[in-house]
C-alpha positions in Angstrom: -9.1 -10.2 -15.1 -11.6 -8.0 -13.8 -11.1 -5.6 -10.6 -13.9 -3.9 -8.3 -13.5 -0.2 -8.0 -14.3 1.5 -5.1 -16.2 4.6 -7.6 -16.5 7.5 -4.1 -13.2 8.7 -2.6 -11.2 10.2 -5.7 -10.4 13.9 -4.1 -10.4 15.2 -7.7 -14.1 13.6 -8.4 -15.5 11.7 -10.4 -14.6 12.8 -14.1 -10.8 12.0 -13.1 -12.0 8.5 -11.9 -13.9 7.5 -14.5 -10.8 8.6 -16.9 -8.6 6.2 -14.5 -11.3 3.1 -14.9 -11.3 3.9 -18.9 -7.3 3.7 -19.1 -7.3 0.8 -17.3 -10.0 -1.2 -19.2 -8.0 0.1 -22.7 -5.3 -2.3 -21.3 -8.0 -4.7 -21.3 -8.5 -4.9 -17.7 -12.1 -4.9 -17.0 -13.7 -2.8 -14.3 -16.5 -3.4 -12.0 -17.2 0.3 -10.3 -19.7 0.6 -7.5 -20.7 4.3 -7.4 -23.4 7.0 -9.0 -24.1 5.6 -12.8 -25.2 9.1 -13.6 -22.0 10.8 -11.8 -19.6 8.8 -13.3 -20.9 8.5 -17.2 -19.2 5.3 -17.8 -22.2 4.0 -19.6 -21.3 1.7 -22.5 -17.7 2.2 -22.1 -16.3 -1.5 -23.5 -14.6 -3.3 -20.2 -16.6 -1.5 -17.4 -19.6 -2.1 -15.7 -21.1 0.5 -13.1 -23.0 -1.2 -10.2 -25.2 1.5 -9.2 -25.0 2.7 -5.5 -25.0 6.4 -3.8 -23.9 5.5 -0.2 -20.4 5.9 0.7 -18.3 5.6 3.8 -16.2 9.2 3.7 -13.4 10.2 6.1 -14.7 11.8 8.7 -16.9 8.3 9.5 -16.0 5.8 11.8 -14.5 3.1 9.4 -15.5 -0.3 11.6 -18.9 0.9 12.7 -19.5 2.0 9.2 -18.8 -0.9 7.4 -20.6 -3.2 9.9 -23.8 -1.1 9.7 -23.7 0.4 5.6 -24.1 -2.8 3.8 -24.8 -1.3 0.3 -21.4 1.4 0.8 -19.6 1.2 -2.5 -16.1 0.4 -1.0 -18.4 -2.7 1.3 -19.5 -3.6 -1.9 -16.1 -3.8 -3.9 -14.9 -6.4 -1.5 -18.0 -8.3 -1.1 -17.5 -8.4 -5.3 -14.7 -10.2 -4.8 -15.4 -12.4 -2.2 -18.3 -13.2 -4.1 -15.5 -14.0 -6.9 -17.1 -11.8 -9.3 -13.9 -9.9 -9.1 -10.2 -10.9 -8.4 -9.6 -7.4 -6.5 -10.6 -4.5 -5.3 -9.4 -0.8 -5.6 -10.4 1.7 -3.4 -9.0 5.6 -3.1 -11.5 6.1 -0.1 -10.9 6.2 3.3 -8.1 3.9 4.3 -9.7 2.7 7.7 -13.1 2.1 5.6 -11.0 0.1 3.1 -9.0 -1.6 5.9 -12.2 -2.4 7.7 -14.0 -3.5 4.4 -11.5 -6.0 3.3 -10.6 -7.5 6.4 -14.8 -8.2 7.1 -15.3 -9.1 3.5 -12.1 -11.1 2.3 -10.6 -12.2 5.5 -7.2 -12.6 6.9 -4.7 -15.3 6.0 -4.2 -17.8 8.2 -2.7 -16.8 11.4 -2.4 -13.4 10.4 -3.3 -10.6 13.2 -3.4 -7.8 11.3 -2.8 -6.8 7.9 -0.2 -3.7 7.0 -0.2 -1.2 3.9 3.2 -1.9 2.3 4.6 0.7 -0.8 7.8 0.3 -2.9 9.6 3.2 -2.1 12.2 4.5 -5.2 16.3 4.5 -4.6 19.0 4.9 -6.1 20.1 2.1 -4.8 17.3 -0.5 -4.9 13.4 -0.4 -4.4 12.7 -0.7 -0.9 9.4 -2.2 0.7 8.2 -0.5 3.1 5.2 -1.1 5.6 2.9 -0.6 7.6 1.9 3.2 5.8 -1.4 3.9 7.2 -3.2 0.8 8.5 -2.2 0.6 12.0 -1.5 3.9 13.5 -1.0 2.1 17.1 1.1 -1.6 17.0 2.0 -3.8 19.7 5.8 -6.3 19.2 4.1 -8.9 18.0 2.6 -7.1 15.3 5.7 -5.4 14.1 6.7 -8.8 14.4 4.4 -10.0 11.8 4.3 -7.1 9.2 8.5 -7.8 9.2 7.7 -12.2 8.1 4.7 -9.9 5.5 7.0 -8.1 4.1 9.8 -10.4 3.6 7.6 -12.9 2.0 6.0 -10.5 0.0 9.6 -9.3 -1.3 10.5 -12.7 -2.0 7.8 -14.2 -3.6 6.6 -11.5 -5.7 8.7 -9.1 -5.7 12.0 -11.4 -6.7 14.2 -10.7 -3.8 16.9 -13.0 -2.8 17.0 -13.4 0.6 15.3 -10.2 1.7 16.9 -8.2 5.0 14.3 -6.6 7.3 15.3 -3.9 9.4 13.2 -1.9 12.0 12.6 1.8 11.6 13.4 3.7 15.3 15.0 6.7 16.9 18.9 4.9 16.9 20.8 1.5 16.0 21.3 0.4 18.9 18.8 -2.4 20.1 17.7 -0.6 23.5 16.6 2.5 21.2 13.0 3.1 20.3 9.5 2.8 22.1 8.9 -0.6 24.8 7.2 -2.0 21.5 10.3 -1.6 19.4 12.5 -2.7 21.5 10.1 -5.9 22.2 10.1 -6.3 18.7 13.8 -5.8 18.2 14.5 -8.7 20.9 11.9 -11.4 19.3 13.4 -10.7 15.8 17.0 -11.3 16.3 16.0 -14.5 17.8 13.5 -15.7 15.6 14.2 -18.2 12.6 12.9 -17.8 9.3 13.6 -14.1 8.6 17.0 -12.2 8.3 16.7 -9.6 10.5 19.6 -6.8 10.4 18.7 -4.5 13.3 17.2 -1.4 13.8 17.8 1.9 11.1 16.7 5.3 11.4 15.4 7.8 9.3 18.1 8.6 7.1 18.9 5.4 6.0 15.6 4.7 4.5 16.2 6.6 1.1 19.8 4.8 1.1 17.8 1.3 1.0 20.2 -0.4 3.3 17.7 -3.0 3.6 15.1 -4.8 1.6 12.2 -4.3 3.7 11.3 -1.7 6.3 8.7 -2.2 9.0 7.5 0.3 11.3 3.9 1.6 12.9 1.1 3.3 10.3 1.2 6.7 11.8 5.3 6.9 11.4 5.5 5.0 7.6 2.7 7.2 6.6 4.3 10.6 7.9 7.8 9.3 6.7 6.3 8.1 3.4 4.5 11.8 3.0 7.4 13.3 3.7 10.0 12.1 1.5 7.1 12.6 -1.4 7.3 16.7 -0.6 10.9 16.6 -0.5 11.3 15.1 -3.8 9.0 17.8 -5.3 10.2 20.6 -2.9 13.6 19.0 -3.8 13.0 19.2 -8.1 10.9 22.3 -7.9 13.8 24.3 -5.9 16.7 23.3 -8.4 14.5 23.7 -11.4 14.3 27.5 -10.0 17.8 27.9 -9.5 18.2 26.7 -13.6 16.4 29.8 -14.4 19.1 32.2 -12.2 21.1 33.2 -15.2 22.6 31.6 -18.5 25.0 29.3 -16.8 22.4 28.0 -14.2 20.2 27.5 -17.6 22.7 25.1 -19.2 23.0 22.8 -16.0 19.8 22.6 -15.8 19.0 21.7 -19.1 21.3 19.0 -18.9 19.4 18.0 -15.0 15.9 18.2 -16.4 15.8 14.4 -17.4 17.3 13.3 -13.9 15.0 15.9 -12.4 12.2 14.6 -13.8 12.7 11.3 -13.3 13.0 11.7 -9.8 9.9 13.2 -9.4 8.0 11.1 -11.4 9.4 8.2 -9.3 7.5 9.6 -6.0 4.6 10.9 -7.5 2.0 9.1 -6.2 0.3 8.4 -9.4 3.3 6.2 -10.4 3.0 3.3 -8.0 -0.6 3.9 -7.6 -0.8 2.6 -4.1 -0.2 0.6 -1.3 -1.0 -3.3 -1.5 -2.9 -4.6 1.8 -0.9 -7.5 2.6 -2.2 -10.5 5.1 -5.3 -10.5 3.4 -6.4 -13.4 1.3 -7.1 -11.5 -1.4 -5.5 -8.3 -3.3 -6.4 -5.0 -1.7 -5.1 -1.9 -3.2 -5.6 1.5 -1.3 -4.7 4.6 -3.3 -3.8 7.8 -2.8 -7.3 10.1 -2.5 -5.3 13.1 -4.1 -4.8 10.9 -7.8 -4.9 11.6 -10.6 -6.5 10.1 -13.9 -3.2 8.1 -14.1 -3.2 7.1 -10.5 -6.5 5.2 -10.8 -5.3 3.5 -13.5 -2.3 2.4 -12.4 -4.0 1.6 -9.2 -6.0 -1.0 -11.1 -3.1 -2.2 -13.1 -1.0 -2.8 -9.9 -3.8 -4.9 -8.5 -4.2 -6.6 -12.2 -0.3 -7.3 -11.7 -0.7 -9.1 -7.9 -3.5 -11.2 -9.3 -1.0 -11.9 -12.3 1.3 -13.2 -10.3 -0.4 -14.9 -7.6 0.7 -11.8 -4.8 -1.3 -13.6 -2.2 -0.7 -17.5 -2.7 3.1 -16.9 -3.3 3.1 -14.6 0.3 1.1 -17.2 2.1 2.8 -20.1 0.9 6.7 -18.3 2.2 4.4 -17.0 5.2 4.0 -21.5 5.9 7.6 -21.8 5.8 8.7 -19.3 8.0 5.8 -19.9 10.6 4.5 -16.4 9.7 6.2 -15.6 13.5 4.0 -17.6 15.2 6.7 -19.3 16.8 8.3 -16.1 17.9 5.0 -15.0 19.5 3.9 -18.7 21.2 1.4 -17.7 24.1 0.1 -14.5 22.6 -3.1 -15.6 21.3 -5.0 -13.4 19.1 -7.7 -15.2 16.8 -10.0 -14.3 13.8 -12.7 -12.9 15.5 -12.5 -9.1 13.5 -12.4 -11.6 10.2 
């Protein structure tokens, strides 16, 4: 199993991702990382190989025009590895739109796919809850909200082990009138369409109680809601664990809350679930967070070591036949593979 490694975009640099690629290949993952040789000092390290390259797509670039015109950028590269078949993924903590663009060019979409969404596990005390899209398509029409709901339940069935998954739609209220003309649109087409088990619209506080399996929503809302409950689990740990320290009393409690406490934060740390898979793509994509750590990168790596492992994309695409991937929902809108 060998992964490509995007090696520009860590926000701590790159001593913290070279310590991510070596964790990863000590689990005997190896590591193909495109980025500065000399930068990164990963010379002779047993399971990784550095592909020398110093240009890099950063932030502030335009992701599609970049990627079409920087043919030697390391995160253009790392999916041209694997389409190549040098590598069975890619990793990238870089730009998300430079990723996006990258592996969509370089990998390609499944089979009537339109556009592929960021989806994350989110932690519960409930149940783990998939949610997407968190950052890969900030504006959506229906039909695409459409589609990420048949992604995600696929996805939570085939890999994720989930009997059965219910999808429900992230708005402003329950009711099916409630939300922007897309969501609405999108509400109507789903609780009519076969081959998914749709159970309505929920809003923002039912996310952390997991009343559904899978969550679908637009990139610019999963990725704020997704931000936010992250701070308010550390706001939420950090505040408590200052109240412990009040007086003797406080101290005892929170001696005795300091494994839940921890726990909990651990659970949304980024560096825990390492990132967001790409799904729709016919390949693994992981994006992770630009703010990891050493254990972040790692277990960025491992997460897209794990897809492979379990055939992530074959499983999805093979549920995504089945159910029609939505197509039937969305007869007469006709959007092709041209961007692929």
């Amino acid at each position: 199993m060998t992964i490509a490694l995007d090696g520009f975009g860590a926000e701590q640099g790159f001593d913290v991702l070279a310590e991510g690629a070596r964790r990863a290949a000590a689990d005997g993952i190896g590591v193909r990382v495109f980025g500065p040789e000399r930068s990164l000092r990963l010379a002779g390290v047993s399971g990784i190989e550095v592909i020398p390259t110093t240009e890099w797509i950063g932030n502030d670039d335009d992701p599609v025009q970049s990627v079409r015109e920087r043919r030697e950028a390391s995160v253009v590269r790392a999916a041209r590895d694997v389409a190549e078949g040098n590598a069975a993924a890619m990793v990238s903590l870089g730009s998300t739109g430079a990723t996006m663009a990258a592996a969509t060019f370089g990998l390609r979409r499944l089979k009537g796919v339109q556009r592929p969404a960021l989806a994350v596990r989110l932690p519960s005390p409930v149940k783990p809850v998939l949610f997407l899209d968190v950052g890969a398509n900030i504006e959506v029409r229906a039909q695409h909200l459409v589609q990420f709901a048949f992604l995600g339940a696929a996805f939570s069935a085939a890999v994720l082990e989930v009997r059965e998954p219910t999808v429900g739609l992230l708005t402003v209220g329950e009711e099916a009138g409630k939300g922007r003309p897309e969501i609405v649109e999108a509400h109507r087409i789903l609780a009519e369409a076969p081959g998914v088990d749709f159970a309505g619209n929920i809003e923002g506080g039912d996310l952390p109680e997991a009343k559904v399996d899978v969550v679908v929503t637009d990139g610019f809302t999963g990725n704020v809601a997704l931000k936010v409950m992250e701070g308010a689990a550390r706001t939420l740990a950090g505040a408590i664990s200052d109240l412990a320290h009040k007086n003797v009393l406080a101290a005892a409690g929170g001696l005795l809350l300091k494994p839940a406490l921890g726990g909990l934060r651990k659970e949304f740390d980024p560096d825990t679930t390492g990132g967001a898979i790409l799904l729709g793509l016919r390949a693994v994509t992981i994006v992770g967070h630009g703010s990891s750590g050493a254990d972040g990168v790692a277990n960025a790596i491992r997460l897209a070591a794990r897809s492979v492992d379990v055939d992530a994309v074959g499983r999805t695409a093979a549920l995504l036949r089945e159910g029609h991937a939505g197509r039937a929902a969305l007869a007469g809108d006709a959007v092709g593979d041209e961007a692929a």
